[in-house]
C-alpha atoms as one frame of an Amber mdcrd trajectory, in Angstrom:
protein
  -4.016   5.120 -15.062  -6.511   6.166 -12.340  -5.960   5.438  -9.135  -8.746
   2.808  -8.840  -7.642   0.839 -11.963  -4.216   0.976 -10.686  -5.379  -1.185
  -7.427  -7.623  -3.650  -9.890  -5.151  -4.491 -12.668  -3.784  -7.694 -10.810
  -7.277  -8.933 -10.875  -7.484  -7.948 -14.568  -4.651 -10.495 -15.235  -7.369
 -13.594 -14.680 -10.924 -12.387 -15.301 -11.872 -15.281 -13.634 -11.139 -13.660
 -10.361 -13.392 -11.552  -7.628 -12.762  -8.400  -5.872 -10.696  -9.710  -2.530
 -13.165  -9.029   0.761 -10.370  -8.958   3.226  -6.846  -8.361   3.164  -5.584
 -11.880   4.020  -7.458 -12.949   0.797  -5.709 -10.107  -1.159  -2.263 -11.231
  -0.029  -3.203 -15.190  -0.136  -3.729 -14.790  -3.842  -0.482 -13.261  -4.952
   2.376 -15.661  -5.729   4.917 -16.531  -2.159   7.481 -13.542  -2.602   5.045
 -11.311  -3.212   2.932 -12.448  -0.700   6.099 -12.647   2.374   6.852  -8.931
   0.871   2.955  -7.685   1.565   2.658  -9.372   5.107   6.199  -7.346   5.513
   4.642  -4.112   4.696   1.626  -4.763   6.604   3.005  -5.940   9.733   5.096
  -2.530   8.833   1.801  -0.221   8.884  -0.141  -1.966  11.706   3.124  -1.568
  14.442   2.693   2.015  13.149  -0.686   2.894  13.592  -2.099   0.215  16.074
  -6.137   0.970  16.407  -6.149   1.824  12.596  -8.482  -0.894  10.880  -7.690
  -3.441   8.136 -10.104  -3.229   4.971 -10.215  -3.555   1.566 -10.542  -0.106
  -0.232 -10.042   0.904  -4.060  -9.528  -2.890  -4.418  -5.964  -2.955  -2.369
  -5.475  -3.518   1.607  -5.911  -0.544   2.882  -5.577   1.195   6.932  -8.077
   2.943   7.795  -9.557   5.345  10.994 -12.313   7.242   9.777 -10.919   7.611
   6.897  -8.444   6.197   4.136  -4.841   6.406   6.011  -2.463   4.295   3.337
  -2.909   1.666   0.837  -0.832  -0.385  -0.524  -0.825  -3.144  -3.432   0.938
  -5.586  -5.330   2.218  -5.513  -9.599   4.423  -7.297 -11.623   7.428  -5.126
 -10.812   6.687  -3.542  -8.128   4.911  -2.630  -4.892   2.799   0.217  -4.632
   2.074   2.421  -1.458  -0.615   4.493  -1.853  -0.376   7.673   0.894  -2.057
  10.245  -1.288  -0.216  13.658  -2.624   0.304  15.099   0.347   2.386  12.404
   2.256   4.658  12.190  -1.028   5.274  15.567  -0.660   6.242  15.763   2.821
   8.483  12.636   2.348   9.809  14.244  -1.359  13.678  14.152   0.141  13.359
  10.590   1.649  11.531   9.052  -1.514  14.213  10.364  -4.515  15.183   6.744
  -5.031  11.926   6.007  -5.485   9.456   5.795  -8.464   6.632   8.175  -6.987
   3.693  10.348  -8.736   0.800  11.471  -7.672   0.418  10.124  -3.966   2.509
   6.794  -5.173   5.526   4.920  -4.295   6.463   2.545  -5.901   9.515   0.173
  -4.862  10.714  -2.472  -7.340  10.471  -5.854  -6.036  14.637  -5.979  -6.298
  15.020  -3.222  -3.649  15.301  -3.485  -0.349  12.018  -2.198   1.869  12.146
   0.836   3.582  10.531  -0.609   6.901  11.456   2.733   8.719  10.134   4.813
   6.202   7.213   3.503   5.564   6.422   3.054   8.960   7.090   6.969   9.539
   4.521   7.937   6.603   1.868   5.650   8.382   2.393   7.790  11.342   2.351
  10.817   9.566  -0.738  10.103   7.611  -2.660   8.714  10.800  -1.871  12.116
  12.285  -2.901  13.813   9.199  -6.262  12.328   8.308  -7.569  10.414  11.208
 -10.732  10.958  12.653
C-alpha cells in the first residue's frame, strides 16, 4: 500500500465521503476515541514545533514549514505517524515496540501513546526538513 492510499483508506470505508479540507474536519469525522486520541497527538506535535502550520496533505493532518514535517492518521487498529524513512531510522532503538516500515509508526489503539516520543521526532524532523 502506497503511502497516499494508506492516508485515503478511511475515506474508502463510505464512498459517500469527501477529501477533509482542514484538520478539525479530519478528526471531527472519526468516531470519539479515535477522535480524543488524534487531538492527543496533535496537541502532541504543535507544543513541539510551534510556528509549524496545520494542513491537510496526502489526505491526513499533516505539520508543515516549507515543507512536509509529520503526518499522522487514523485506521481501524491503529494510528499511523507518518515521519518519512529517515526519522524511523534515527528513532529505530526507541520504536522496537512498534509496528514501523517505511517512514511509519504505527501504534495500536490498545497501547499507551508515546507523548514524549513523538514529540521528540517532531522536533527532530522540524530540524531536519524545515525551510
Amino acid at each position: 500500500m502506497t503511502r497516499k492510499s494508506q492516508g485515503l483508506e478511511r475515506q474508502h470505508e463510505d464512498p459517500g465521503l469527501t477529501k477533509p479540507e482542514t484538520v478539525d474536519e479530519y478528526i471531527l469525522r472519526q468516531e470519539k476515541d479515535t477522535a480524543l486520541r488524534l487531538e492527543k497527538i496533535r496537541r502532541i506535535i504543535r507544543e513541539a514545533v510551534p510556528d509549524a502550520e496545520e494542513k491537510i496533505s496526502w489526505s491526513m493532518p499533516t505539520f508543515w514549514k516549507g515543507k512536509d514535517l509529520i503526518h499522522f492518521a487514523a485506521f481501524k487498529k491503529h494510528v499511523g505517524i507518518y515521519p518519512g524513512d529517515e526519522a524511523v531510522s534515527a528513532f529505530k532503538e526507541e520504536l522496537v515496540c512498534y509496528d514501523v516500515s517505511r517512514g511509519t509508526i504505527r501504534i495500536p489503539y490498545d497501547a499507551p501513546l508515546p507523548e514524549e516520543l513523538i514529540a521528540r521526532i517532531a522536533k527532530w524532523c522540524y530540524e531536519k526538513y524545515a525551510r
